[in-house]
PAZANU-414854 format. One record per residue (C-alpha): x, y, z. Coordinates in pm, whole numbers. Layout:
% PAZANU-414854
[[X,Y,Z]];
...
END
This chain:
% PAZANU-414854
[[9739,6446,11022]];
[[9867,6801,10885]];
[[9763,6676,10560]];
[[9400,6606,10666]];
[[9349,6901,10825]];
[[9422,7127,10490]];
[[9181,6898,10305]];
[[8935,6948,10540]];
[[8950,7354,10581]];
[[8952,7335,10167]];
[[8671,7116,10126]];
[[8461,7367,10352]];
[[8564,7685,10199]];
[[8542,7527,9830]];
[[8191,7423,9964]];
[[8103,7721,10112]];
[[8214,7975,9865]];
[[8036,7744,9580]];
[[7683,7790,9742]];
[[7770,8198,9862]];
[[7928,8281,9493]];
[[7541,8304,9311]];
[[7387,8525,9601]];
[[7662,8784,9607]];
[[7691,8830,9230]];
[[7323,8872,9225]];
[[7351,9118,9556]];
[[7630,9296,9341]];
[[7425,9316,9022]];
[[7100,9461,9164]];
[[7356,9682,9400]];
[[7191,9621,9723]];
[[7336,9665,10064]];
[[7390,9338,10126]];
[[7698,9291,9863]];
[[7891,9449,10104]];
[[7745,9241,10397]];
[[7796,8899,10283]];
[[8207,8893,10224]];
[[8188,9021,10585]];
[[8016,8737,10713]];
[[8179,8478,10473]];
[[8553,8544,10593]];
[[8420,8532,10960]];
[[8335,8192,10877]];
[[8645,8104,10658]];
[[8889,8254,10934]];
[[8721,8013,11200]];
[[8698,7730,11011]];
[[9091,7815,10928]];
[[9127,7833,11319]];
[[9252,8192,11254]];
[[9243,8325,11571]];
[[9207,8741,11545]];
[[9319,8959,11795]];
[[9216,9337,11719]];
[[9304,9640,11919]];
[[9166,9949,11836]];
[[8816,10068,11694]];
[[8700,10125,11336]];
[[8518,10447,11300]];
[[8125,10387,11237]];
[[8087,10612,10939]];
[[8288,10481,10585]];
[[8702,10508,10639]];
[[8990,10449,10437]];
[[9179,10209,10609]];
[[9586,10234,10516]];
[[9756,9918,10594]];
[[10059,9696,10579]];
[[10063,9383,10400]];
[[10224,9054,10423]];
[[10027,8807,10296]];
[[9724,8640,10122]];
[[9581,8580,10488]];
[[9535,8997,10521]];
[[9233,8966,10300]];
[[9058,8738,10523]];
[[9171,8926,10847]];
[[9063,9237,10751]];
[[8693,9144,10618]];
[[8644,8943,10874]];
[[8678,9225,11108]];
[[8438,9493,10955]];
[[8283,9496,10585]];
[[8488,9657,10277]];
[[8631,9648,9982]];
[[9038,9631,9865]];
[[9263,9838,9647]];
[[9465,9609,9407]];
[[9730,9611,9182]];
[[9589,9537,8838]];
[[9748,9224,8749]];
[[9532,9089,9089]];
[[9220,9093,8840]];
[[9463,8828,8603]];
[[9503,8612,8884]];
[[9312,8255,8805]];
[[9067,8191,9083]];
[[9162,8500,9294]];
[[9031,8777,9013]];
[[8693,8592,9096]];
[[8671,8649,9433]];
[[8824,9003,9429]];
[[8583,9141,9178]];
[[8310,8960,9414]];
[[8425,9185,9687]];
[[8424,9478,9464]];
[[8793,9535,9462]];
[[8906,9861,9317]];
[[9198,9759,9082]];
[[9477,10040,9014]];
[[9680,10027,8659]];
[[10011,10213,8810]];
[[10203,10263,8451]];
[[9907,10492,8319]];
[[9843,10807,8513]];
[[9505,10873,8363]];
[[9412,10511,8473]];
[[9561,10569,8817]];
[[9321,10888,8815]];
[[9005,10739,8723]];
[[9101,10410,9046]];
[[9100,10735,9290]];
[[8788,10897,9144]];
[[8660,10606,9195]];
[[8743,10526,9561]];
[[8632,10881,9658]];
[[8310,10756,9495]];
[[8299,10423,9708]];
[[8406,10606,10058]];
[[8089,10886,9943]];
[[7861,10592,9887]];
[[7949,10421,10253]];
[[8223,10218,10187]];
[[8528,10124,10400]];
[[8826,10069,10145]];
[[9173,9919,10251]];
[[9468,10070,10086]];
[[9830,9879,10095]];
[[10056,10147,9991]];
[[10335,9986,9957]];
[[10227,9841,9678]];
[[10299,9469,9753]];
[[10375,9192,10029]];
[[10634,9215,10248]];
[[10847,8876,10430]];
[[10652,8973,10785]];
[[10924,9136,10987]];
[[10911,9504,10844]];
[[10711,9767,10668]];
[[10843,9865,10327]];
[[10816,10231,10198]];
[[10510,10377,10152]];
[[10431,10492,9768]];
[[10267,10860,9812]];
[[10096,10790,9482]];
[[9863,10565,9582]];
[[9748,10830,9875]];
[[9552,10965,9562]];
[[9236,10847,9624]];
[[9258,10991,9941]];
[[9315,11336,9805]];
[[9030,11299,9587]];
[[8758,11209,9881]];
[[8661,11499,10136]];
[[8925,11691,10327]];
[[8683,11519,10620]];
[[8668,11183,10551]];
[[8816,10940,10829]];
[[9140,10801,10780]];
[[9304,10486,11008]];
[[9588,10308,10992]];
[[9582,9938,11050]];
[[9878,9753,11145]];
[[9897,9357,11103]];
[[10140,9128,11263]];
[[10126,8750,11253]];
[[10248,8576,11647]];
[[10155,8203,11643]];
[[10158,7992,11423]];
[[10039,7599,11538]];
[[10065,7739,11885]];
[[10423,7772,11848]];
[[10570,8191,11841]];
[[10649,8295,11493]];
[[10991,8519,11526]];
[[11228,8646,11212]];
[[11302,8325,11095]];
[[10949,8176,11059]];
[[10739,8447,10986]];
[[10831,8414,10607]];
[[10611,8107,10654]];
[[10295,8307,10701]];
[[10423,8583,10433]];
[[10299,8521,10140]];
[[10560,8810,9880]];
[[10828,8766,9602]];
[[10753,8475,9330]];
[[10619,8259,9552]];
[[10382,8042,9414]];
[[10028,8056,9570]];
[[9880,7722,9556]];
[[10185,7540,9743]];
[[10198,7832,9981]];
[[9780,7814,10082]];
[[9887,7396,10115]];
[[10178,7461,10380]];
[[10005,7716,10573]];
[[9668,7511,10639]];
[[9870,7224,10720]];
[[10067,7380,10975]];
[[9779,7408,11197]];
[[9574,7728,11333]];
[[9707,8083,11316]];
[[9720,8403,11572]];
[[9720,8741,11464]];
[[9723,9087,11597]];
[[9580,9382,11435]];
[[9620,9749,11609]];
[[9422,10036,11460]];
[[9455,10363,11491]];
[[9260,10726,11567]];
[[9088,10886,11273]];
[[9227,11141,11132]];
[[9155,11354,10840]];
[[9370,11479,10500]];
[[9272,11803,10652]];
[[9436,11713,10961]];
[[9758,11609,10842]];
[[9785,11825,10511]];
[[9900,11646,10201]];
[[9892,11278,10042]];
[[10227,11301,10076]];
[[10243,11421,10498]];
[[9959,11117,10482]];
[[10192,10899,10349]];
[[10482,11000,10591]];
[[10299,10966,10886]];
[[10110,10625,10814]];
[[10418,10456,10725]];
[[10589,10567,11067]];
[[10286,10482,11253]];
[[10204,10131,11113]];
[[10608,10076,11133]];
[[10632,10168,11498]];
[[10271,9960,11608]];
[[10385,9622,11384]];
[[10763,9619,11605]];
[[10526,9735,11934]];
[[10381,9376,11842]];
[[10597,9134,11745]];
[[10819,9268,12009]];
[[10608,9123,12282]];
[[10736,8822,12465]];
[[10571,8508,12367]];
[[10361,8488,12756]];
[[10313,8874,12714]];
[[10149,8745,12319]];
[[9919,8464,12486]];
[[9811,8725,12781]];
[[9697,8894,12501]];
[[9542,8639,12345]];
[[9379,8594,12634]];
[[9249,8904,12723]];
[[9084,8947,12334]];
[[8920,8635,12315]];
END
């Protein structure tokens, strides 16, 4: 039974993304507003036909953000567009990635070469640009996936982008922690099954997952703030690790009835 239900979740997003692929490349070539629309209302549709159930506290500002936010696994990509439209910094060797450097360049990813500082330069220019031009943008600074139970160190560098917008542009943090999965609470042990991090290989990973039946997640974001507000990249980096660490253990430090209240209450 497990089995059918990840061939039927991958028959519909294979479907789906086959017939939505054409329209947003063309929406992305004639740059209307609608190529940042449609991967907004196409993860909506993947989550629920995953049966990823999304639980968000907190409020996204209304005018274009950079979001700062942990990350754990493959799943965070759907999670976050399917709350509010935007776009993702990546690591470069994302836009290698067979299958996946399709779909990120589809949602406009920004990708950041780390070993050259003039490349690293030009990926902040450039998401100054974006958050000018009224895009949200997601930033994972610690620069990869981590197993689900903790927040690794936050990487100041990649704050750059940040220093390059305006002194005024708003600036959330956005922390994700996975509770359920197949109705059952996810605690230290198991929560390496949602992670996706390390050399794990993708394509068994997506299998296991979707067979093990539908997902809960919390997300928690927080007040805008400003670079002006806090100072530096490097005070920004400080304080969004600390707050991101200290909201994921707020979360998966709730009992598993205190969880489903919550549950609940947000859906």
């Amino acid at each position: 039974m497990s089995s059918l239900r990840a061939i039927w979740v991958l028959f519909w997003f294979f479907l789906i993304t086959f017939l939505l692929v054409p329209f947003q490349w063309l929406f992305i070539k004639l740059k209307l507003p609608l190529a940042r629309l449609l991967p907004h209302y196409y993860h909506r549709l993947i989550a629920r036909i995953m049966g990823l159930r999304i639980h968000v506290d907190g409020k996204i500002a209304d005018k274009p953000v950079l979001l700062v936010a942990n990350h754990i696994s493959w799943m965070d990509i759907v999670v976050f567009t399917a709350i509010t439209p935007l776009s993702f910094v990546a690591k470069q060797e994302v836009g290698t990635w067979p299958g996946v450097r399709v779909l990120a360049k589809l949602q406009r990813t920004i990708f950041v070469d780390r070993e050259k500082r003039t490349e690293s330069l030009k990926s902040a220019t450039e998401i100054a640009e974006r958050l000018r031009n009224g895009d949200n943008v997601v930033l994972f600074p610690e620069g990869t996936s981590s197993d689900g139970n903790r927040v690794l160190d936050f990487k100041s560098t990649l704050f750059a982008g940040a220093a390059s917008a305006d002194g005024d542009t708003p600036i959330q943090t956005i922390a994700i922690a996975y509770t359920f999965l197949g109705g059952v609470p996810l605690g230290r042990r198991t929560r390496p099954l949602v992670a996706w991090y390390g050399d794990m290989e993708m394509a068994s990973h997506v299998w296991n997952l979707l067979k093990a039946g539908p997902l809960d997640v919390h997300v928690r974001i927080g007040e805008p703030m400003t670079l002006s507000d806090i100072g530096d990249r490097k005070a920004l980096a400080l304080y969004s690790e600390k707050k991101i660490r200290n909201d994921m253990a707020d979360l998966l430090s709730l009992r598993p009835f205190e969880v489903r209240r919550e549950i609940k209450k947000a859906s």
